[in-house]
N, C-alpha and C positions, 0 to 999 in steps of 0.2 A: 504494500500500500504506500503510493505517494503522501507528500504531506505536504504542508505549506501554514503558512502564518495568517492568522485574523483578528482580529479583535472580537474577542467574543464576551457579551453583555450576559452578565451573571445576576442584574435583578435591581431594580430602583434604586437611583441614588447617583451621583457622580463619579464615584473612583469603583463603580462595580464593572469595568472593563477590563478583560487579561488580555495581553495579547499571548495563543495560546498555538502550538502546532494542532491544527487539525485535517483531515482527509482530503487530499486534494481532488475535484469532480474530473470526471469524465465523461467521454461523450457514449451516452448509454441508451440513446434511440440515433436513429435515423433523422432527425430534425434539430437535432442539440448542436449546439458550441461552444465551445469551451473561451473563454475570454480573460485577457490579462489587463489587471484592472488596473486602470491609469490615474483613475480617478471618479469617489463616490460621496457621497451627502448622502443626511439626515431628509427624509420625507415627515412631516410633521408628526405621526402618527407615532415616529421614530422617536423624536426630541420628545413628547408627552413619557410614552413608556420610560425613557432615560431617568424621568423626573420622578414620577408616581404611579408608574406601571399603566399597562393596556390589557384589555382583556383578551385583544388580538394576537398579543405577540408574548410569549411565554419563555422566559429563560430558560436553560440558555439560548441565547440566540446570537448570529454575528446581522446585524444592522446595513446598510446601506440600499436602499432601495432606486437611487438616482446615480445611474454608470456610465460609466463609457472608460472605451480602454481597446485594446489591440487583438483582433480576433487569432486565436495561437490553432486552433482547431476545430474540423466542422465534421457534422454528421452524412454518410453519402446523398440522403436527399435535401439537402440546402444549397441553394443556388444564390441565393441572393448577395454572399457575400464569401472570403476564402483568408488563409493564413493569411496576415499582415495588415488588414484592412482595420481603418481609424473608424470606431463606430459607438454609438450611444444606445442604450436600451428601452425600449417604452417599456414599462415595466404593466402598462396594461395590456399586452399583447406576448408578453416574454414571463413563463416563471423563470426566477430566480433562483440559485441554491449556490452556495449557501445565502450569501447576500456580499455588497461593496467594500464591506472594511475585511477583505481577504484578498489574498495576492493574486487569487484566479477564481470564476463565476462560469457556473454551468446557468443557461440560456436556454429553454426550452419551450414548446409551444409554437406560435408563430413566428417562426425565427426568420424566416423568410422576408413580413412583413413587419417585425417588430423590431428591427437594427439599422438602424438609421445612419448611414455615411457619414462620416465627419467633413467639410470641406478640409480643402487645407489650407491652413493658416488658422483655423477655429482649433483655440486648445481643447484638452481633454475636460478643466475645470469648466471651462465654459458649454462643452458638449454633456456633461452631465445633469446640467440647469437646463436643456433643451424640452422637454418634459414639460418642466414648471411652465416656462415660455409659452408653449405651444397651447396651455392650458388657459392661460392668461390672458393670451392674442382670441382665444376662441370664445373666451369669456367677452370681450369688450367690442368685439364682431357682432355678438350677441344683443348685445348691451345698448351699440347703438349709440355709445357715445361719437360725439361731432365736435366742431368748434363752436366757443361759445359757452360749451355745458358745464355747467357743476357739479364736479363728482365727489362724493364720498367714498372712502376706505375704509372698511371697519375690521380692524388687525394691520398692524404695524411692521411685520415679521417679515420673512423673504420674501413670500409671496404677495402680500400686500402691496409693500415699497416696488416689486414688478407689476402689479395693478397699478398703481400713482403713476411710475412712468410710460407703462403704454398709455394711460389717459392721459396724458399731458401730449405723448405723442399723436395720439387722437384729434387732437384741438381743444381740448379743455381747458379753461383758461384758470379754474381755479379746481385745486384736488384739497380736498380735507381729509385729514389723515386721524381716524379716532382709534384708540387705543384707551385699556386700562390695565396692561401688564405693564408690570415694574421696568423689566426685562428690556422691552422696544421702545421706553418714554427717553 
């Protein structure tokens, strides 16, 4: 059995993270790939459990749900992408195993349609925010914001502050930013 290094989250609180040798993935269908992570973040649901636990996600766990990083290996029917390829994972279309904060992420599911090229010249930190973005742009497409308009933000946090500035990119001439965690004031 390979192995490899993660951070693996041992249970609420902030110094419950070891970085710990655990099993390194493999490609074990036909649609898998194996990924060498360049770079991963906290999806919110991530930072909550960190704090005061989640009912979803159960120690131990290694965390990272927002990837991107260098494709090392693919399963025979995946075509959409091969060794060495700069790519980001939609994590709605791709399980995960273990999760980002490991040196290497098995990918599986839609891996065809859920690995997203990196251009080049777009880093890897920046290709794993693409997610967020893309969620954010679809939200304010939605939304219907124009020039002229008044937006409100309610949360302050990453994805908020990318809500403020697509609205401002939108034409909105004025964004209110409300908040009442400590944390983002």
């Amino acid at each position: 059995m390979a192995t490899m290094k993660a951070a693996v989250w041992r249970g609420p609180g902030r110094d419950h993270f070891q970085l710990e040798d655990v099993e390194r993935p493999v490609v074990a269908a036909s649609t898998d790939v194996i990924l060498r992570v360049r770079s991963a973040t906290f999806a919110a649901m991530n930072k909550r459990a960190v704090l005061v636990g989640h009912p979803k996600l159960k120690p131990p766990a290694v965390m990272g749900r927002l990837i991107a990083g260098d494709i090392v290996e693919v399963g025979d029917k995946v075509t959409s992408v091969r060794p060495g390829d700069r790519v980001a994972i939609d994590p709605e279309r791709c399980e995960v195993t273990p999760g980002g904060f490991a040196e290497f992420v098995q990918a599986s599911g839609d891996t065809d349609g859920g690995l997203v090229h990196l251009p080049d010249g777009l880093s890897y930190d920046h290709g794993s925010y693409a997610e967020t973005l893309s969620c954010v742009c679809w939200g304010a497409l939605r939304s219907e914001v124009t020039i002229g308009d008044t937006v409100a933000v309610v949360g302050c946090g990453g994805v908020g502050l990318t809500h403020a500035q697509v609205a401002r990119l939108r034409g909105a001439t004025q964004v209110i930013g409300i908040e009442i965690g400590r944390a983002h004031v």
